[in-house]
RONU-980628 format. One line per 5 residues: number of its first residue (from 1); their letters; for each residue x, y, z negated of C-alpha. Coordinates in Angstrom, 3 decimals. Layout:
REM RONU-980628
NUM) A) X:Y:Z ~ ...
This chain:
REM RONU-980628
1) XXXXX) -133.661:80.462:-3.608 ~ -131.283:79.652:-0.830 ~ -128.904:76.542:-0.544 ~ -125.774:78.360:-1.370 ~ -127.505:80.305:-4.781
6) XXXXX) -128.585:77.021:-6.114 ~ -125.014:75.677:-5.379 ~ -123.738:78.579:-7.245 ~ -126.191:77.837:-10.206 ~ -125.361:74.685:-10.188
11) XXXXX) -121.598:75.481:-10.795 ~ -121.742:78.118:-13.121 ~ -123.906:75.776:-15.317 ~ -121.505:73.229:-15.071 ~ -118.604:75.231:-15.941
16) XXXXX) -120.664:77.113:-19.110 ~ -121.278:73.130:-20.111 ~ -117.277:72.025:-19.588 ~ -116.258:75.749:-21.613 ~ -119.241:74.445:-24.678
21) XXXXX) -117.348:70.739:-24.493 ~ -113.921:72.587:-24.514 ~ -114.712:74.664:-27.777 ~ -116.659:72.297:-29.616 ~ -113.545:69.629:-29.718
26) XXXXX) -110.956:72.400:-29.981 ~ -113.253:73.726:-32.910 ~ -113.489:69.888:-34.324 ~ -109.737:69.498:-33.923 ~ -108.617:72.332:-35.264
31) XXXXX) -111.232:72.122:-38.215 ~ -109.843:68.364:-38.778 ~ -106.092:69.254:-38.808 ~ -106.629:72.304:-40.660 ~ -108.833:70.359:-43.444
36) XXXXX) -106.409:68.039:-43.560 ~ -103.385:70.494:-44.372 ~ -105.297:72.342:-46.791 ~ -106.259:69.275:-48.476 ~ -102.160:68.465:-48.376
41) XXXXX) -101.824:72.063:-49.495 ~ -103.814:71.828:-52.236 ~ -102.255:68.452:-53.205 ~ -99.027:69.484:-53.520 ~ -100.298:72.928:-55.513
46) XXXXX) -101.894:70.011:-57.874 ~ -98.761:68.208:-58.168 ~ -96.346:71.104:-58.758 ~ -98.963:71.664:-61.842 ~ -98.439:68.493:-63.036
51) XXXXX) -94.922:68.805:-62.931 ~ -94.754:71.663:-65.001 ~ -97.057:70.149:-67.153 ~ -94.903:67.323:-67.677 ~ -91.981:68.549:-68.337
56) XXXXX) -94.024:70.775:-70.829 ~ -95.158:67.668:-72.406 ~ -91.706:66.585:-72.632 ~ -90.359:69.536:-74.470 ~ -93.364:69.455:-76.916
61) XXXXX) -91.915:65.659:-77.833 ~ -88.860:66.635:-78.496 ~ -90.109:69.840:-80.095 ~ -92.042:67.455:-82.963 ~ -88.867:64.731:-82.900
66) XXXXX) -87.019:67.877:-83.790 ~ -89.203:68.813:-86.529 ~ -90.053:65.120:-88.137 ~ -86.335:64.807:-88.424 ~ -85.627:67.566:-90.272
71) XXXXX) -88.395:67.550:-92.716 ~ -87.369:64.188:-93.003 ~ -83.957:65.378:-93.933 ~ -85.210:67.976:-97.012 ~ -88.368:65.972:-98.259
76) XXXXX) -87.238:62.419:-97.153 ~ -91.317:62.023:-96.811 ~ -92.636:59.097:-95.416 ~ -95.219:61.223:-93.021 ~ -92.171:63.432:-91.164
81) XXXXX) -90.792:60.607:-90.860 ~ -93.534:58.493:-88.661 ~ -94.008:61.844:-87.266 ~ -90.832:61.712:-86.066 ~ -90.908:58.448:-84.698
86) XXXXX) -93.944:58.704:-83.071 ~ -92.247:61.637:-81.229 ~ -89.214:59.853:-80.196 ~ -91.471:56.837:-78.755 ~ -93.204:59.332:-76.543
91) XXXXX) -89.931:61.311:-75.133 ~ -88.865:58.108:-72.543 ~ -92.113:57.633:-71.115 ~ -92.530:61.670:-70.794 ~ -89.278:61.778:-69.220
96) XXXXX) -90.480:58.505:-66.795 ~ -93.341:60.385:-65.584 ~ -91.117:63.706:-65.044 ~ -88.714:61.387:-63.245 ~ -91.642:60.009:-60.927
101) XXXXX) -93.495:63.218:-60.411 ~ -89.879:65.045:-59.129 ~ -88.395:62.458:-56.723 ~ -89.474:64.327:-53.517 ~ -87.464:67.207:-54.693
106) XXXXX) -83.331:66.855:-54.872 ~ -82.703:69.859:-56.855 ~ -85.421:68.509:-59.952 ~ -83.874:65.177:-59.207 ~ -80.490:66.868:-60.022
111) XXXXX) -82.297:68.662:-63.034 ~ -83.744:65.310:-64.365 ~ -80.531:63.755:-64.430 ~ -79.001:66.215:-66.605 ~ -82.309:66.376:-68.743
116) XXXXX) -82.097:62.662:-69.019 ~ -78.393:62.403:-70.103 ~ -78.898:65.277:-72.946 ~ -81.913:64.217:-73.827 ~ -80.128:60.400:-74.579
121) XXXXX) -77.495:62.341:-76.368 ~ -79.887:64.062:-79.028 ~ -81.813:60.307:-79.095 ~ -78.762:58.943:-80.789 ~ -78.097:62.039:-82.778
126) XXXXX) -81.718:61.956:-84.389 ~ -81.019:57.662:-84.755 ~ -77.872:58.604:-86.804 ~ -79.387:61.458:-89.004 ~ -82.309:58.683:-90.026
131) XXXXX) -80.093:56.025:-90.688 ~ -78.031:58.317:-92.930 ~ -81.645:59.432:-94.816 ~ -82.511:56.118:-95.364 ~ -79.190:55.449:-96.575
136) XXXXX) -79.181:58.137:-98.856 ~ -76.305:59.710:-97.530 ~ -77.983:63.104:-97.134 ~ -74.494:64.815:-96.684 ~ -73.824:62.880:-94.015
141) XXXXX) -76.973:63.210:-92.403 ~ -76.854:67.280:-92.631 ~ -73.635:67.434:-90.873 ~ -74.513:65.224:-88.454 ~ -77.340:67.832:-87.851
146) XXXXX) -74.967:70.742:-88.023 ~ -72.542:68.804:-85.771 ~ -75.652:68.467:-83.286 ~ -76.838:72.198:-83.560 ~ -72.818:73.193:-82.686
151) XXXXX) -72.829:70.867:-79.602 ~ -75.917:72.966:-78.559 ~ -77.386:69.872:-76.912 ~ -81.309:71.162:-77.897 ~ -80.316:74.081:-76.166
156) XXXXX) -79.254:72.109:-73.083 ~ -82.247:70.556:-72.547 ~ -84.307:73.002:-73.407 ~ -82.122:75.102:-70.373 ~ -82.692:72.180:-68.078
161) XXXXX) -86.290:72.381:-68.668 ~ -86.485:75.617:-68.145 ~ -84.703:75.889:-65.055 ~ -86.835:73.199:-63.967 ~ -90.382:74.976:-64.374
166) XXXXX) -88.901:78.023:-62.640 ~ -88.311:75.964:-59.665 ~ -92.066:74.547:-60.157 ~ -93.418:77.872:-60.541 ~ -91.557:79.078:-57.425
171) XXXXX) -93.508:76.089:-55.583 ~ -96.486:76.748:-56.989 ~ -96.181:80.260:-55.799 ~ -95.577:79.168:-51.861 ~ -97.392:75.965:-52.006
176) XXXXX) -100.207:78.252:-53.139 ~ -99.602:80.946:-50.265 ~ -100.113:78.014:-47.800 ~ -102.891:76.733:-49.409 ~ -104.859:80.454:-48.763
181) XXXXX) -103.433:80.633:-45.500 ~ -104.794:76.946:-44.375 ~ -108.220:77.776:-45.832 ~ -108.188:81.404:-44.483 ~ -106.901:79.813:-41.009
186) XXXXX) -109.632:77.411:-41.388 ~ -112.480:79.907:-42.256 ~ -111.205:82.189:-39.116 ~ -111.496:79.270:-36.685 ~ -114.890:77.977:-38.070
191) XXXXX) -116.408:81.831:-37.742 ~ -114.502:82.139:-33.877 ~ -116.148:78.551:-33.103 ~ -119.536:79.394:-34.208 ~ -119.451:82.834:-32.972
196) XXXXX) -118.593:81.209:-29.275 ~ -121.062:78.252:-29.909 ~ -123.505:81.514:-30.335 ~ -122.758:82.683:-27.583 ~ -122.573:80.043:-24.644
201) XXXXX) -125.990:78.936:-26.756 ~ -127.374:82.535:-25.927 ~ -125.990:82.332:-22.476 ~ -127.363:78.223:-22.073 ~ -130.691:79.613:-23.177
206) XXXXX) -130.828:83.000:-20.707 ~ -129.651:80.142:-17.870 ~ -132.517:78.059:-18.483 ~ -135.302:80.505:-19.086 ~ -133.870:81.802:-15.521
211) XXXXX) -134.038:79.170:-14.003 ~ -137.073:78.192:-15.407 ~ -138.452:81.184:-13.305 ~ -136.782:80.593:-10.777 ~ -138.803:77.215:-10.816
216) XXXXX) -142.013:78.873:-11.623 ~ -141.440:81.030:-8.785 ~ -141.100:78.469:-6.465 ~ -143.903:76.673:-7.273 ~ -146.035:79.369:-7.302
221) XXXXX) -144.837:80.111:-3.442 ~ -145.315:75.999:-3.233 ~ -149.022:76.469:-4.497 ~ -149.871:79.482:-2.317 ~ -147.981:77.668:0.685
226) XXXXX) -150.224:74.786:0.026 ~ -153.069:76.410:-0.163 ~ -154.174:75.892:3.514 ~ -152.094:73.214:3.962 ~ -154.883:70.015:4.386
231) XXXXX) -156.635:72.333:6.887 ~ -153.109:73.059:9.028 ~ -152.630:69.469:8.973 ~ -156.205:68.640:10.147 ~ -156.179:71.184:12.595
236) XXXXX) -152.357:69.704:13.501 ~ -153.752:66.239:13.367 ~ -156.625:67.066:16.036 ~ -154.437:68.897:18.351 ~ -152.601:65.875:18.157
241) XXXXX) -154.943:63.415:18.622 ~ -156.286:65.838:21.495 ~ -152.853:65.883:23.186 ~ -152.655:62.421:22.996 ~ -155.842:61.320:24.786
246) XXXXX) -154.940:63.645:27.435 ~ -151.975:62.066:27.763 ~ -153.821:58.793:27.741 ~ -156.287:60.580:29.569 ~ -153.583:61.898:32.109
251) XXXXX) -152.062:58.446:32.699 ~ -155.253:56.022:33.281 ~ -156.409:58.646:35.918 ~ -152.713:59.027:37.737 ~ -152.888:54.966:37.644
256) XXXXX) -156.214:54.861:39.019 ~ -155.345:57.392:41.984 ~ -152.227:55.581:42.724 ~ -153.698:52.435:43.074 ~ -155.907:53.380:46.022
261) XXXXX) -152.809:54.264:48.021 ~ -150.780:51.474:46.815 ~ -153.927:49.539:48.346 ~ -153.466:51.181:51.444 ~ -150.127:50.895:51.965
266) XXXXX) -150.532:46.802:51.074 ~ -153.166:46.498:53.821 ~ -151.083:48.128:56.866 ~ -148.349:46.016:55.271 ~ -150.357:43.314:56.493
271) XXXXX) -151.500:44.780:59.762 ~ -147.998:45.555:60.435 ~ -146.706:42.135:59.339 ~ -149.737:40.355:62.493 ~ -148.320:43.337:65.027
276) XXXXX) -144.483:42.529:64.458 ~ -145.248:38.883:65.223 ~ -147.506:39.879:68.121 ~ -144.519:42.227:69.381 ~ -141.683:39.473:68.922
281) XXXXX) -143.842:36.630:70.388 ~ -144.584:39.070:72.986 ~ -140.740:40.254:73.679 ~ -140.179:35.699:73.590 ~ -142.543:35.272:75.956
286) XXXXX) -140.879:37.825:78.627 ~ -137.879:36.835:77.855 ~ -138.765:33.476:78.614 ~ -140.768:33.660:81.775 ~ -140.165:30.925:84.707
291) XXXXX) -138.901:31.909:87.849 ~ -141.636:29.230:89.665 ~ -144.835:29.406:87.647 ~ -146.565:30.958:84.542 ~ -145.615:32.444:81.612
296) XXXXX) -145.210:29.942:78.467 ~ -147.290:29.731:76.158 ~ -147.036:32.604:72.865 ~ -146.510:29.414:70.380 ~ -144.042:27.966:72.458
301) XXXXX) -142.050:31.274:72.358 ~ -138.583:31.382:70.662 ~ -136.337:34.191:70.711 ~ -132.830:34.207:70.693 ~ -129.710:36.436:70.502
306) XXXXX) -130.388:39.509:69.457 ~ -133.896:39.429:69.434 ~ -133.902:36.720:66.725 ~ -131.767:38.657:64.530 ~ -133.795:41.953:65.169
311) XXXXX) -137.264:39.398:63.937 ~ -135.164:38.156:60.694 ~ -134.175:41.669:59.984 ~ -137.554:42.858:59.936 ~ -138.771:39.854:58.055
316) XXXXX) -136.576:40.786:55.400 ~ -137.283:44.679:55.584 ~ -141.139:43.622:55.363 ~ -140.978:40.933:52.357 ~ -138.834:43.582:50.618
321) XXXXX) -141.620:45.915:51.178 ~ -143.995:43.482:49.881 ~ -142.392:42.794:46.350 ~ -141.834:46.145:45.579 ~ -145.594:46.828:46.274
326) XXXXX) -146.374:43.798:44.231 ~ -144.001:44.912:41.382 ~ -145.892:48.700:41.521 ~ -148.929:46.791:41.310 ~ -147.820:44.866:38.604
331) XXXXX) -146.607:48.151:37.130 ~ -150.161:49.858:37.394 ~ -151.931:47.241:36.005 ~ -149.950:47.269:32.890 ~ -150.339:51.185:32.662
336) XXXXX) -153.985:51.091:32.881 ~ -154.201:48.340:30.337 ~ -151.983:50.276:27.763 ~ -154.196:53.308:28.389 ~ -157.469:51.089:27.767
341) XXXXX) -155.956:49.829:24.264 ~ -154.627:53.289:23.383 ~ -158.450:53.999:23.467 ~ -159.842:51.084:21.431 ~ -160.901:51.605:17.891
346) XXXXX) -159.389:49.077:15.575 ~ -161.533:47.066:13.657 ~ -159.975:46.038:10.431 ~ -161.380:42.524:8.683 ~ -159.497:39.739:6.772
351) XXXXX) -157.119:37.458:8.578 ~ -156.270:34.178:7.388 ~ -152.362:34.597:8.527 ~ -151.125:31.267:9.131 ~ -154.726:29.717:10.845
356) XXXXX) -154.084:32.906:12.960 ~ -150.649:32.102:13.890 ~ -151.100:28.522:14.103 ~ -153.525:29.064:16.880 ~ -151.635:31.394:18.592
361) XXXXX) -148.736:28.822:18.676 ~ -150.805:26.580:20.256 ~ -151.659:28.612:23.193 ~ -147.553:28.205:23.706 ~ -147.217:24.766:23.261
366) XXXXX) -146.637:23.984:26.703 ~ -144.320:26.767:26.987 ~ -142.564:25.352:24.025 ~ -142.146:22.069:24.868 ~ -140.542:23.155:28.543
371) XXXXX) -138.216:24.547:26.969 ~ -137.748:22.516:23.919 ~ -138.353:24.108:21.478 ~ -139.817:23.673:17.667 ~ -141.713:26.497:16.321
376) XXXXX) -141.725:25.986:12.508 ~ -144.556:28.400:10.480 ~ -143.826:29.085:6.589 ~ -146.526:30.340:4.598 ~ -147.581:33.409:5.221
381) XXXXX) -149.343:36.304:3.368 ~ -153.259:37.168:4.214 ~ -154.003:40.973:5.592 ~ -156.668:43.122:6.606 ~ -155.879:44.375:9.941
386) XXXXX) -157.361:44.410:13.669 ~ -158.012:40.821:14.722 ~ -156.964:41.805:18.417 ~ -154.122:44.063:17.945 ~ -152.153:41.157:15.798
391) XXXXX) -152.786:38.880:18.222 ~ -150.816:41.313:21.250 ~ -148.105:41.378:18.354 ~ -147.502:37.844:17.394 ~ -148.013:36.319:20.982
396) XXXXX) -145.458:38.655:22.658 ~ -142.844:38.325:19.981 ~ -143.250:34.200:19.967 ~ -143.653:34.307:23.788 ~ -140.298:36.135:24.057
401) XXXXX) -138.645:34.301:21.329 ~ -139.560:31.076:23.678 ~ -138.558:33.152:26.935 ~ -135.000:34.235:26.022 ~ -134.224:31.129:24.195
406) XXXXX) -130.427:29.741:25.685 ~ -130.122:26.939:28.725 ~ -129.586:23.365:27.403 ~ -129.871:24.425:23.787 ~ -132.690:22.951:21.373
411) XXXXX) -134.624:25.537:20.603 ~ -135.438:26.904:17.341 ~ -138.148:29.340:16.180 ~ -139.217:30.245:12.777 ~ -142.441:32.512:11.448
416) XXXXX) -142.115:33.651:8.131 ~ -143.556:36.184:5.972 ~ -143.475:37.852:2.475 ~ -144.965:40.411:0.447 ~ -143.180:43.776:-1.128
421) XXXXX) -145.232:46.699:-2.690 ~ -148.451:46.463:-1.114 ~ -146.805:45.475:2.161 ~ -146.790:42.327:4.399 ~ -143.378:41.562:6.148
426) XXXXX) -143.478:39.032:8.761 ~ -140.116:37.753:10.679 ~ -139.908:35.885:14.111 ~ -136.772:34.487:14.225 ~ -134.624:32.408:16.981
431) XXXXX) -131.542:30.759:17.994 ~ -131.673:32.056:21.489 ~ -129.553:33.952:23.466 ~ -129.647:36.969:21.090 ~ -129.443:40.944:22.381
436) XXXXX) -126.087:43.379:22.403 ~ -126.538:45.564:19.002 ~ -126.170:48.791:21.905 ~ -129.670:47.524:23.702 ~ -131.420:47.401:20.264
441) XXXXX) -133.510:50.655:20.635 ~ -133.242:50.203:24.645 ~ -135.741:47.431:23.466 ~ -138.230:49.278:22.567 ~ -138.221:51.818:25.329
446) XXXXX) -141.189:51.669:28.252 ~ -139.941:49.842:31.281 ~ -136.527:48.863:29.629 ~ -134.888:46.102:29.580 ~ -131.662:44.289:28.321
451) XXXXX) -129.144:41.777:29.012 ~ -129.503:39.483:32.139 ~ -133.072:40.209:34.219 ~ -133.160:36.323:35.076 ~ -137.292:35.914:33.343
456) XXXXX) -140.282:38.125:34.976 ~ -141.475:40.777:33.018 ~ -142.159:44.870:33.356 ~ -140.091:46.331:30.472 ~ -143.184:46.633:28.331
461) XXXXX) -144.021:44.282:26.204 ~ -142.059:45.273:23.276 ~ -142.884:49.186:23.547 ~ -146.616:47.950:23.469 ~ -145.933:46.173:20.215
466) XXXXX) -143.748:48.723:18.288 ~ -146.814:51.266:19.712 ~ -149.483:48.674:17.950 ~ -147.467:47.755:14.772 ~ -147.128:52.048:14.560
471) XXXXX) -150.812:52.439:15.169 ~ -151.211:49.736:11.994 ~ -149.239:51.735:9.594 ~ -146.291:49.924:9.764 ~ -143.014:49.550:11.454
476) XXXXX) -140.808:47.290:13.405 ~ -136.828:46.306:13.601 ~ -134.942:44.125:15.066 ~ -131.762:42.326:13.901 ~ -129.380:40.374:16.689
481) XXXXX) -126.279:39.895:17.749 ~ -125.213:38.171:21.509 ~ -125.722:34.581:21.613 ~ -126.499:33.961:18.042 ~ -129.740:34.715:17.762
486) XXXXX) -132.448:37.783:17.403 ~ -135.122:37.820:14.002 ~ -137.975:40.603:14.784 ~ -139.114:42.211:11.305 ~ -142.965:43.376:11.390
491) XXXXX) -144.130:45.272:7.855 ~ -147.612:45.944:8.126 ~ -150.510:47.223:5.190 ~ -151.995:44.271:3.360 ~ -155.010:46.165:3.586
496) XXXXX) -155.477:48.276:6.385 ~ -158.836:50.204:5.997 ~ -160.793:52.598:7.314 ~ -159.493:55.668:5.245 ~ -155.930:55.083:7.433
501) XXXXX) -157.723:53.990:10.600 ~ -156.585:55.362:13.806 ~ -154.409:57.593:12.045 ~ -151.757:57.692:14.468 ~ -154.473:59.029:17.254
């Protein structure tokens, strides 16, 4: 699968997991709000039944207050009449409840008002019509009733009530209709929801089990791309190793043939340094011949003029001659050594770190102390590594940290080390005159050097030692800024065995 497809996955599967996040809340929104108005729905449905019941239960009061009084009236019995009070005791606290059930509505407010006045009219009728029983006065007390019956105020409350349930019934009709059409609403957006949730499940699970060949695909090319793979990278890993000590190979023998010339050409040096004395004693000694006896002496010869000038120019010509075959010679040597390590088998055994360095230090001391400096040693991890090889490693690191420390500064050199995941780090660290962060991999380059050439020294000390910490398994860095300093970081294999030996060849 190319870059771009997998890209492409990637965003699709993204967006089908946004458009699953996007329904579910819109589903668990919607399903909240429209819960919650069906549950307000249904309340109000509830309370315009209770309403109507109330007011029912108010009627049926006065119904029974009605009826106590008047049986009351023709039988004077003692049970109408507790009937009847016991009615009238329940009519205020029936008309209470109707009062509190109707307050969110002004036109039963309006209605309860009315109901409330009538119904304290008929109160003090029926109060009247008992006295008068009790009195005896049973004329009195039946036209009171007749006087009651033509003022029709039953009648007007019994209107009033009526008009009131209407107005209940017509809310229980829409308050209903709402109620159906938040729970219909509600079942419609729960079966939408789940159908999508169905559906980007469906197309979540055809994704995956795509991918999931896709994956199995790969790996199956992986496996059959692998299948030859150790022997490519043996056959690699020779052709390597078999470029490399021709290279090796290539370089000992051009630095062997180029020392025989260099040889030569040091040797006429020489023969031509004894002829251009010969030739400038011999041009003193005519020059200087007397006019009355022999020539002087060839010792006694000294030129002048022109002729001295022409025997300082070719003194100079000559000794430059002679340091640039010196610095070629120099040059050889230090090829054919690298070539003669390239070639030597590391032998891994256990190192006691700091005796090691310790001893090394002391090879410096007199270097040290010239140019005062302390070299302090923390403690330092133990490895298994090539005896020989660390030894090329630590020495030219402290030997350059000593080098390159600043004029009339105290010198300062620390050696400290640490371990991290199987791994030893080691830092040489100074307060010398530090390297420009631009020259830090010009370092490490053969024949290269940085800063101010004002110390001897071929350009290859440091390539050699980032070539030996590589052959080690491990690798080097360097951290420095001008005139404050440079710390050398070396992580090498606490064990460095046989099964990783040479691996780099």
């Amino acid at each position: 699968m190319t870059a771009e497809a997998q890209r492409r996955r990637a965003f699709w599967q993204i967006l089908l997991i946004a458009a699953g996040l996007l329904v579910l809340t819109v589903i668990s929104a919607g399903s909240v709000y429209l819960v919650n108005k069906a549950r307000d729905d249904s309340k109000w449905v509830v309370h315009t039944i209770e309403v109507e019941n109330q007011v029912n239960a108010l009627l049926l009061e006065i119904r029974r207050a009605e009826s106590g009084a008047r049986g009351y009236l023709l039988t004077q019995g003692e049970i109408f009449k507790a009937d009847h009070e016991k009615a009238v005791a329940a009519i205020i606290p029936a008309l209470d409840r109707v009062t509190r059930l109707s307050g969110d509505n002004p036109a039963q407010r309006e209605g309860v008002e009315k109901l409330r006045a009538a119904i304290g009219t008929r109160l003090g009728q029926f109060s009247q019509e008992m006295d008068f029983v009790r009195e005896g006065q049973i004329d009195k007390a039946t036209a009171l009733v007749r006087e009651a019956a033509a003022a029709n105020t039953t009648a007007t409350i019994g209107s009033v009530a009526n008009a009131m349930i209407q107005e209940e019934e017509r809310l229980f009709r829409l308050r209903s209709a709402n109620a159906d059409s938040s729970q219909t609403f509600a079942a419609s957006m729960t079966g939408i929801g789940s159908g999508l949730v169905v559906l980007l499940a469906l197309i979540s699970i055809w994704l995956v089990r795509r991918s999931a060949q896709a994956r199995d695909d790969a790996e199956a090319r992986l496996r059959d791309a692998n299948v030859n793979l150790e022997s490519v990278v043996d056959e690699r890993t020779a052709d390597l190793r078999e470029a490399n000590n021709e290279i090796q190979r290539f370089a000992y023998i051009v630095s062997h043939d180029l020392r025989s010339p260099l040889v030569n050409i040091m040797g006429f040096t020489s023969e031509l340094e004894e002829l251009g004395g010969d030739i400038f004693r011999r041009i003193g000694g005519l020059t200087h011949v007397p006019a009355d006896g022999p020539p002087l002496p060839a010792g006694e010869v000294t030129l002048e003029g022109p002729d001295k000038q022409l025997s300082a120019d070719f003194s100079e010509a000559l000794g430059f001659i002679k340091s640039s075959i010196a610095k070629m010679d120099r040059l050889i040597s230090a090829i054919l050594n690298l070539t003669r390590e390239g070639r030597r088998e590391f032998q891994p055994e256990k190192i006691e770190t700091r005796d090691f360095v310790e001893a090394i230090v002391s090879t410096l001391a007199h270097q040290a102390a010239e140019a005062q400096a302390e070299i302090h040693i923390e403690p330092l991890p133990n490895i298994v590594s090539d005896r020989l090889a660390l030894e090329q490693i630590f020495s030219n690191l402290i030997d350059n940290a000593i080098k390159y420390l600043k004029n009339g500064v105290p010198g300062e050199i620390r050696i400290r080390g640490r371990t991290k995941l199987g791994y030893a780090i080691f830092e040489i660290s100074d307060n010398g005159r530090g390297i420009d962060p631009k020259d830090h991999q010009r370092i490490f380059d053969l024949f290269r050097r940085a800063g101010t050439q004002d110390k001897p020294g071929q350009g290859i000390g440091l390539a050699h030692v980032r070539a030996l910490v590589r052959r080690l398994g491990g690798t080097m860095s360097v951290s420095s800024e001008l005139n404050t300093g440079s710390a050398f970081t070396i992580t090498l294999p606490i064990a460095w065995n046989a099964s990783n030996r040479n691996a780099d060849r």
